[in-house]
C-alpha positions as CSV (number, residue, x, y, z in Angstrom):
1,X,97.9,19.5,59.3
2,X,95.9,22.3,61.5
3,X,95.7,21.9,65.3
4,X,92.5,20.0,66.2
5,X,92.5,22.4,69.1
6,X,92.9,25.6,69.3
7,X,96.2,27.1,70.6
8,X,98.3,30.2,70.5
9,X,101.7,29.9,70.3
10,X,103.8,32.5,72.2
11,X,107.2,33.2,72.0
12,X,108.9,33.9,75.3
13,X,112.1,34.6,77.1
14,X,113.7,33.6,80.3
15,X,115.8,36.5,82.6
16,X,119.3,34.8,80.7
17,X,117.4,35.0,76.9
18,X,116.8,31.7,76.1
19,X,113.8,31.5,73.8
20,X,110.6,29.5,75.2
21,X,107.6,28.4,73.7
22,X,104.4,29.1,75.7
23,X,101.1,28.0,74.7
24,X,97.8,29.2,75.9
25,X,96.2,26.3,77.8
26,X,93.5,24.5,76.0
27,X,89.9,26.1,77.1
28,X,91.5,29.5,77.7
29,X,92.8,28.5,81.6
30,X,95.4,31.1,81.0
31,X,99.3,31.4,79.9
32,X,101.4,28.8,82.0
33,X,104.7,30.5,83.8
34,X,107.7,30.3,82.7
35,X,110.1,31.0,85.5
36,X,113.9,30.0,86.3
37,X,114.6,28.1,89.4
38,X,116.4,30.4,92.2
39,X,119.8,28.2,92.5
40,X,120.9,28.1,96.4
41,X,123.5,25.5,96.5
42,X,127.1,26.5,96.2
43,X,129.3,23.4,94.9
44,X,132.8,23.3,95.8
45,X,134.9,23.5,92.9
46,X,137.0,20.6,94.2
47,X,133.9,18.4,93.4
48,X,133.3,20.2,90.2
49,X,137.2,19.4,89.0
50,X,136.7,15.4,90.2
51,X,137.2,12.6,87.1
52,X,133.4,11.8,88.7
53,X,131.2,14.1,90.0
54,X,128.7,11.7,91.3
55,X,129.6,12.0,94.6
56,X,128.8,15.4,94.9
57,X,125.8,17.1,95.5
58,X,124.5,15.3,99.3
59,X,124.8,18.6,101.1
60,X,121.8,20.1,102.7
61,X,122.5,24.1,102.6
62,X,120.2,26.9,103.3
63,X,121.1,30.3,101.3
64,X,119.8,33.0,103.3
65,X,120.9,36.1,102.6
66,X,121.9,35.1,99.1
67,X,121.5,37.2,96.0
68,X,121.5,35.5,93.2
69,X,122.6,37.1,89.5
70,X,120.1,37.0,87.3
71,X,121.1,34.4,85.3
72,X,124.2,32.3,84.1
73,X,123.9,29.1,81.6
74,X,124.3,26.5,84.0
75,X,123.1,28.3,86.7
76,X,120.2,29.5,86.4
77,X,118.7,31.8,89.3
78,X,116.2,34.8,89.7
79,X,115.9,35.3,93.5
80,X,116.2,33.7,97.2
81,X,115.2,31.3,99.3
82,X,115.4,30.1,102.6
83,X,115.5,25.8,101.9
84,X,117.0,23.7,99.6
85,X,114.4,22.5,97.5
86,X,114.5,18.7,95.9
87,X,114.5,21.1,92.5
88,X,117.7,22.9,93.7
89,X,119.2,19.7,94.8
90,X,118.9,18.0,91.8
91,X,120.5,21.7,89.8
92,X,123.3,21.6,91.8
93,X,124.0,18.2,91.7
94,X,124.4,18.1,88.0
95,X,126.2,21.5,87.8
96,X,129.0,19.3,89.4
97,X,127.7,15.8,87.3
98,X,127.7,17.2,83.9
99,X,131.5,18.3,84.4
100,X,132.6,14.6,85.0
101,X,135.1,14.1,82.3
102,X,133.8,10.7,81.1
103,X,130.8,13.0,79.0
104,X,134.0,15.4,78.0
105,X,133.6,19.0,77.5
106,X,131.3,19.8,74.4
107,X,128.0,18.8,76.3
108,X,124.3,20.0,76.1
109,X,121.7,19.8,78.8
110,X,118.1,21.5,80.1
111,X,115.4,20.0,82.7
112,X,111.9,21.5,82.4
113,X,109.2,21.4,85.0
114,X,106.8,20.7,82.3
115,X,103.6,21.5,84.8
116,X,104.6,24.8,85.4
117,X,106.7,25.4,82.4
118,X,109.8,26.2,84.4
119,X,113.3,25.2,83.2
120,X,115.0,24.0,86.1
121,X,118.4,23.6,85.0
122,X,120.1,24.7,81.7
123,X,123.8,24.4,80.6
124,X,124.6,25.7,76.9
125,X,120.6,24.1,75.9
126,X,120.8,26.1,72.9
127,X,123.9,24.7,71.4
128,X,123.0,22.6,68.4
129,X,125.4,18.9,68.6
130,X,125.1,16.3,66.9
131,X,121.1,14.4,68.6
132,X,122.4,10.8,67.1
133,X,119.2,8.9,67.5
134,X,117.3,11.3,69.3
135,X,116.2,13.2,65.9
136,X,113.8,9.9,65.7
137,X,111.7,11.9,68.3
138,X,110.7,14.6,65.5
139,X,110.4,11.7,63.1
140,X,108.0,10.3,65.1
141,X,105.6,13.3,65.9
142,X,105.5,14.5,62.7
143,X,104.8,11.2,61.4
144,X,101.6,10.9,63.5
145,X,101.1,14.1,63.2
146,X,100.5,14.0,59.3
147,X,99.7,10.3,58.9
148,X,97.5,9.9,62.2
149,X,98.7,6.8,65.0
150,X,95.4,4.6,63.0
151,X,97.5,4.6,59.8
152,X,98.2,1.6,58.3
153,X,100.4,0.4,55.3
154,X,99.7,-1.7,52.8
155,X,101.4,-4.3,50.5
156,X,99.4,-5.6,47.3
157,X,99.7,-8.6,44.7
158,X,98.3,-7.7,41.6
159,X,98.4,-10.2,38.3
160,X,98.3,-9.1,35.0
161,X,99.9,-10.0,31.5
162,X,100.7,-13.2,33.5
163,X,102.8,-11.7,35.7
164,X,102.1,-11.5,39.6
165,X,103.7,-8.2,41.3
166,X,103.9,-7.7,44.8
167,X,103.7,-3.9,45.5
168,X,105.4,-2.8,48.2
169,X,103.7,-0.1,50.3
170,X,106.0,1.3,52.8
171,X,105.3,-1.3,55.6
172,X,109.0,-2.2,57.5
173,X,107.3,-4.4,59.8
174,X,106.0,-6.9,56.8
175,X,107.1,-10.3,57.6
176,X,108.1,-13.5,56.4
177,X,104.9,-14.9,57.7
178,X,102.4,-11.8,56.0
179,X,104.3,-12.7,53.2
180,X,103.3,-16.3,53.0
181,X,99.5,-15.5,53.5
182,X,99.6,-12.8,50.9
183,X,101.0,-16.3,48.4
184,X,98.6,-18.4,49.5
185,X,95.7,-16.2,48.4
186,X,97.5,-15.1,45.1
187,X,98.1,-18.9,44.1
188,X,94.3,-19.5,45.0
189,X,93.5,-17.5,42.5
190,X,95.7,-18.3,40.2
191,X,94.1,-21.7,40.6
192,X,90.6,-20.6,40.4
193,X,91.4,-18.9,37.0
194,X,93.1,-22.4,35.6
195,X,97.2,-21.0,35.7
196,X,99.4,-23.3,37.0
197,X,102.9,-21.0,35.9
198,X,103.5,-17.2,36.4
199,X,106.2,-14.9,36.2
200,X,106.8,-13.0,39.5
201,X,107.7,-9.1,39.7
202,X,108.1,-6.4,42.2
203,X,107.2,-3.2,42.6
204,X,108.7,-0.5,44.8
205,X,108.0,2.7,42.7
206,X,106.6,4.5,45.8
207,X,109.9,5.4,46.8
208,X,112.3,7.1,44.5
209,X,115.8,5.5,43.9
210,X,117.4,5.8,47.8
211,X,120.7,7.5,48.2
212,X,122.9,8.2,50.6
213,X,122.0,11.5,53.3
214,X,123.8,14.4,53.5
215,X,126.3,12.9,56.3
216,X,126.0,9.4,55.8
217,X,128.7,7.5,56.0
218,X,129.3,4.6,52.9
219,X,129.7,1.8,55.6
220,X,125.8,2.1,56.9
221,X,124.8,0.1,54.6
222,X,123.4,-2.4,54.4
223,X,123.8,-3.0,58.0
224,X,122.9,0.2,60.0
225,X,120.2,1.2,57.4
226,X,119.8,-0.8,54.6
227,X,118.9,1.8,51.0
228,X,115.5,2.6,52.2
229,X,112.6,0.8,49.4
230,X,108.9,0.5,49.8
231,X,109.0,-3.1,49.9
232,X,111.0,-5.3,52.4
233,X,110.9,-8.7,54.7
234,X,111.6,-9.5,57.8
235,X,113.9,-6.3,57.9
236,X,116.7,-7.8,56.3
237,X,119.4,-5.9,56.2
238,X,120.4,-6.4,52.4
239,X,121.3,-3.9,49.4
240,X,118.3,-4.3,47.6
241,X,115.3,-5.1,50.2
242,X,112.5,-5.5,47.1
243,X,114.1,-8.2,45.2
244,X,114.7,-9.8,48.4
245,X,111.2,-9.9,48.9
246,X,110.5,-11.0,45.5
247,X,112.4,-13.8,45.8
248,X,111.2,-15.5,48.7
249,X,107.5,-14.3,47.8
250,X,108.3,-16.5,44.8
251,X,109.7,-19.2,46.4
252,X,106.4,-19.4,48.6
253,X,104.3,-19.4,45.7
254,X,106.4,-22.2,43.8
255,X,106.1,-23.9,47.2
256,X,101.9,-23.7,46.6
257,X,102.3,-25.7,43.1
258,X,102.7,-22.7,40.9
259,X,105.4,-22.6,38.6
260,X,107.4,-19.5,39.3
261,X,109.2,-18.8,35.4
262,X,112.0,-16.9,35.2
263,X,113.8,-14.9,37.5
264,X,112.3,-11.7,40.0
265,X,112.1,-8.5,38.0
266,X,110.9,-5.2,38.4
267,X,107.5,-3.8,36.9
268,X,105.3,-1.5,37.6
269,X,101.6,-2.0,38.8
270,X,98.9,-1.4,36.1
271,X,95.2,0.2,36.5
272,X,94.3,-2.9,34.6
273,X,96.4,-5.0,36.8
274,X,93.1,-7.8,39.0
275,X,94.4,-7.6,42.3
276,X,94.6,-10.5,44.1
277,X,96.2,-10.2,47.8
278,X,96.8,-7.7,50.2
279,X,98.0,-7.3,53.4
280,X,97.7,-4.3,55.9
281,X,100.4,-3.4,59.0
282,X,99.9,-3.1,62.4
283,X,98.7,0.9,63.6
284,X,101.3,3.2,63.4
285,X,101.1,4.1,66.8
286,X,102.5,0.2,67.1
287,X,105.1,0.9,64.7
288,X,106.2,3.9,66.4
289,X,106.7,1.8,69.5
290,X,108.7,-0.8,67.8
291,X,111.1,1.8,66.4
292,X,111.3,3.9,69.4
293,X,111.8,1.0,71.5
294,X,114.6,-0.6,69.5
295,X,115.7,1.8,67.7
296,X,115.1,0.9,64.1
297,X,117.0,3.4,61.7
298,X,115.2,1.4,58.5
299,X,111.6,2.3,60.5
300,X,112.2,5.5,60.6
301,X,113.5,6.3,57.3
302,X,110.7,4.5,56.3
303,X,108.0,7.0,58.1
304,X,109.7,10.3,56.7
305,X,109.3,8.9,53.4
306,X,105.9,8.2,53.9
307,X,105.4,11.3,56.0
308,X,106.3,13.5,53.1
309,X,103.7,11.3,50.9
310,X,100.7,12.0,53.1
311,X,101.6,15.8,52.9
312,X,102.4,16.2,49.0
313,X,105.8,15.8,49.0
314,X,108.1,14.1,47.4
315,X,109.1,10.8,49.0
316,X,112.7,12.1,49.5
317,X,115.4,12.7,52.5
318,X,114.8,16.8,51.4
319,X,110.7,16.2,51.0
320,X,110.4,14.5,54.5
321,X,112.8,16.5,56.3
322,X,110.5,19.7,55.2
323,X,107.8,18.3,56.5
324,X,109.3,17.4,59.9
325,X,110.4,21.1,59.7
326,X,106.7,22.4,59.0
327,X,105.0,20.0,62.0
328,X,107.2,21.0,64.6
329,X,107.0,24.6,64.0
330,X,103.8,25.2,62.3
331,X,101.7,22.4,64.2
332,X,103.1,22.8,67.5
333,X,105.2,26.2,68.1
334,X,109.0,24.0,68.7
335,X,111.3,26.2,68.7
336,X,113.6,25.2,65.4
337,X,116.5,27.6,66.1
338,X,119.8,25.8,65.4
339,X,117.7,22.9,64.2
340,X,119.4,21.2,61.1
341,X,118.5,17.5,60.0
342,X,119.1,15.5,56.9
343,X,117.3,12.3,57.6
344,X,115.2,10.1,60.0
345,X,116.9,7.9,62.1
346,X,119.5,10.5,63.5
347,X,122.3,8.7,61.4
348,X,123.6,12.0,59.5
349,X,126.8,13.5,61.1
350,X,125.4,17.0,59.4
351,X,122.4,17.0,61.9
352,X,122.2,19.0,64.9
353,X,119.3,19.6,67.4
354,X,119.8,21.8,69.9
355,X,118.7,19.7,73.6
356,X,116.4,22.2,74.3
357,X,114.3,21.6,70.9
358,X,114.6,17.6,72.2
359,X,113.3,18.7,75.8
360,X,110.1,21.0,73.9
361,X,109.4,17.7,71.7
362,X,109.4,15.6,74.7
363,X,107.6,18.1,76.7
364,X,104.6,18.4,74.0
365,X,104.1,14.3,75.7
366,X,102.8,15.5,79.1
367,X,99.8,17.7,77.7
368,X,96.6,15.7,77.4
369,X,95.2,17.6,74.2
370,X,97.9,15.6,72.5
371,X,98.0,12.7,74.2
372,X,95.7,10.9,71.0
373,X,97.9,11.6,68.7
374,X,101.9,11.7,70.3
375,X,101.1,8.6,72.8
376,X,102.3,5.9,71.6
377,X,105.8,8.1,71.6
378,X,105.8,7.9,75.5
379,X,104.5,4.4,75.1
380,X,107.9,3.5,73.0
381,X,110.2,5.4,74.7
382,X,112.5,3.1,76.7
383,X,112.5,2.4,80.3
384,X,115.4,2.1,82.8
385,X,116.5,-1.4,82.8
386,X,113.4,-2.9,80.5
387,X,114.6,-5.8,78.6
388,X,114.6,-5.9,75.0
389,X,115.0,-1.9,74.6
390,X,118.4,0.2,74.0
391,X,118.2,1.1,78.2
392,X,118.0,-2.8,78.6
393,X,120.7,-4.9,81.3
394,X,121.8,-5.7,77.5
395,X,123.5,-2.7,76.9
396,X,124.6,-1.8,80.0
397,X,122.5,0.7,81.0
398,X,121.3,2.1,83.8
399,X,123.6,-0.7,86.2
400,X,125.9,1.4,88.0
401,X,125.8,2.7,91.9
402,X,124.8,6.0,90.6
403,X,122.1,5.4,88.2
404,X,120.3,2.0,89.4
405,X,118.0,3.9,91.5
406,X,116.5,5.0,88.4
407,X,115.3,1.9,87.1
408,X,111.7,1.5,86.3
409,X,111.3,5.3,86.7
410,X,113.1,6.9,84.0
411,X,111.6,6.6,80.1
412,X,114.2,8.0,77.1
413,X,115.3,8.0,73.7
414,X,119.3,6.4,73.6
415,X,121.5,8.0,70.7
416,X,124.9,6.7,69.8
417,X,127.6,7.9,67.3
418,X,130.8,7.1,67.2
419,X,131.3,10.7,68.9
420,X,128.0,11.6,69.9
421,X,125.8,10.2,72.7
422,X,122.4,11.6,73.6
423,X,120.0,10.7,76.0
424,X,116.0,12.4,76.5
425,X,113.3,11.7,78.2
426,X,111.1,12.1,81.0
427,X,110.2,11.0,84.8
428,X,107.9,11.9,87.4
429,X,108.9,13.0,91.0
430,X,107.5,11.6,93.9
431,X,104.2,13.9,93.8
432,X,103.9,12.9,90.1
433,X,105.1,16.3,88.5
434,X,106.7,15.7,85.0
435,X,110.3,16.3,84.7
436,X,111.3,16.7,80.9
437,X,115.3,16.4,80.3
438,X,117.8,16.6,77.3
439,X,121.1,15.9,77.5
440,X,123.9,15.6,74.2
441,X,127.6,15.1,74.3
442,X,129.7,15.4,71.6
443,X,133.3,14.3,71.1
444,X,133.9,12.4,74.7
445,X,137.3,10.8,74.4
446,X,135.9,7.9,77.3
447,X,134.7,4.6,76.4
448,X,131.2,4.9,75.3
449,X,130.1,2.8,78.0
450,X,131.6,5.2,80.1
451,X,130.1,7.9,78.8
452,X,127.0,6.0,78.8
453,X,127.2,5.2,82.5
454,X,128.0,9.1,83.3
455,X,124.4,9.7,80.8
456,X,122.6,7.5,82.6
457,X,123.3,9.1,86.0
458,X,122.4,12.7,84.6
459,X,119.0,11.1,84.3
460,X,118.8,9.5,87.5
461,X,119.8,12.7,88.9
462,X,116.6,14.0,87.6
463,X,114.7,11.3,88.8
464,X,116.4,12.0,92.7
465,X,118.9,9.6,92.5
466,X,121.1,12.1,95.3
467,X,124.0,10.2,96.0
């Protein structure tokens, strides 16, 4: 896991103390700035005290004269200026947003000008709440980090002692269809070697016996996440995943003139075991996209499990979530201060991400020496209004007077919780500067599509979405 480029990681602080990561820029070009947006734009409280503060914010004000403190969470501000900039805009607008009383008041938020490594606006970034969802972002980059976006998986059939065993390699995407092709080639030989019956097994020792994460709740499964086994079709969503596969990898070969005997067991795969079939996923990079996209909690327990394989771990909840640990902040300098998780998907009520680690993930996206390797995470993300993802017409996202300006133009990670809504990602300004945002709530008392709609506008205020 050593940087294929090489990078000094720096440890930096902004006038109010919060702790960024500064990296030397690849080819020695220098250390980027980090530097705290002068705030110019005084917002009237009346606006700050509204049930919606998304009418607030369309005033064009000039500060001169103004001396600004050095700094204050929310505010942040190191000197003067004679123009409202679309920067300070956007700072004071959600100053008065991120009060709106649909998001409640136990809320987390940071926007980074990831080209000059300036954060733009912060309010309480360091606070660690509950990500939801969003902890599928350090899923995914340590993931490709360790297992490299060309991985693919693998599930085998292997015959011996007249028994065929599919072996089930840690591919969530393996269908009903893969499944079929992988029969059709087992029975052929079968055939070639004179069999016409067989017993049919599975094997799904790659993983060890799943349990339940620290925070999960018992009603997850086997609907939110399903207990996560290396062997699994069509993602269904049952208790035991392997047998199901077993079973209708049996029923296919029965269906090629092999008598299946017996009922679907387990066994485990034998060096002396003739293999007979195999199939291989899709790159990991796609896989990344499908789970980003849709959010997939069974993907992305999936990858920490096989994450922690690739880097000598144990195929755990504990083994993966040490790896995570070790990419993040060995591979790429992210800060892990107030960083806690006990899973994948985000599912765990006992995992906490700060937004601004979530912003320093997201921001590692806009630098091209990673691009090979993290891409496919921008790729996934979801965008504004896209069919078919969590920020899809679907869910309601993204539909409302204040946000639909975003549409097209905004890519994030959704979270959801019953108490905890998150919402990161990125967009571009008009000049095509990257803007990097993170924003967690926890404990709104509003609808969650309200809460939703009042997300959604936070990151159409980023985008420029004024009124």
């Amino acid at each position: 896991m050593s940087d294929t480029a090489a990078e000094t990681h720096m440890t930096t602080y902004t006038p109010g103390g919060r702790r960024r990561h500064r990296k030397t820029k690849q080819g020695g070009t220098g250390v980027r700035r980090a530097v705290v947006l002068a705030m110019a734009v005084p917002v009237a409280s009346a606006a700050l005290a509204g049930t919606s503060a998304f009418a607030a914010g369309n005033d064009t004000a000039t500060a001169a004269g103004h001396s600004a403190p050095d700094h204050a969470e929310g505010t942040p501000a190191t000197g003067t200026t004679a123009t409202v900039t679309d920067d300070q805009q956007m700072a004071a607008n959600l100053d008065a947003r991120v009060l709106d009383q649909r998001l409640g008041s136990d809320v987390s938020g940071v926007v980074l000008d990831a080209d000059s490594d300036s954060t733009l606006w912060d309010h309480h970034a360091s606070t660690a709440l509950m990500p939801a969802s969003n902890a599928k972002l350090a899923t995914a980059t340590a993931a490709l980090t360790v297992l490299g976006p060309q991985h693919r998986f693998t599930t085998k059939v292997v015959y011996g002692d007249g028994t065929l065993k599919l072996v089930g390699g840690g591919d969530r995407t393996l269908t009903g269809d893969d499944l079929g092709e992988l029969a059709r080639t087992a029975v052929a030989g079968l055939k070639k070697a004179g069999l016409s019956s067989v017993k049919v097994a599975v094997d799904d020792s790659l993983f060890p016996e799943p349990t339940l994460a620290a925070g999960w709740n018992d009603g997850y499964y086997p609907d939110t996440v399903a207990p996560v086994r290396a062997l699994v079709v069509d993602g269904h969503g049952v208790q035991d995943t392997s047998v199901d596969a077993g079973q209708a990898f049996a029923k296919l070969v029965a269906a090629q003139g092999v008598t299946v005997d017996g009922d679907v067991t387990r066994a485990t795969a034998r060096r002396t075991d003739v293999p007979v079939g195999h199939h291989t996923s899709a790159p990991l990079a796609d896989v990344v996209k499908k789970m980003l996209k849709t959010s997939d909690n069974n993907i992305a327990e999936t990858l920490l499990r096989m994450t922690a394989l690739r880097a000598g771990r144990p195929a755990t909840f504990e083994g993966g979530t040490e790896v995570v640990r070790h990419v993040l902040s060995r591979h790429y300098g992210v800060s892990l201060e107030n960083f806690e998780i006990h899973d994948g998907s985000g599912l765990s009520r006992a995992d906490r991400i700060p937004a601004a680690t979530l912003a320093q993930l997201l921001e590692l996206l806009t630098e091209d020496r990673y691009a090979h390797t993290l891409g496919s995470i921008l790729e996934g993300l979801p965008v504004a209004g896209e069919a078919g993802s969590t920020l899809g017409p679907e869910w309601g996202r993204f539909d409302d007077p204040h946000s639909q300006c975003a549409v097209g133009k905004v890519q994030a990670k959704t979270g959801t919780l019953t108490g905890a809504i998150a919402l990161s990602g990125l967009t571009r300004t008009e000049s095509g500067e990257w803007r990097v945002f993170s924003f967690v709530e926890n404990g709104a008392t509003a609808a969650p599509s309200d809460t939703k709609d009042a997300m959604d506008g936070l990151a159409a205020t980023v985008n420029g979405c004024w009124a």
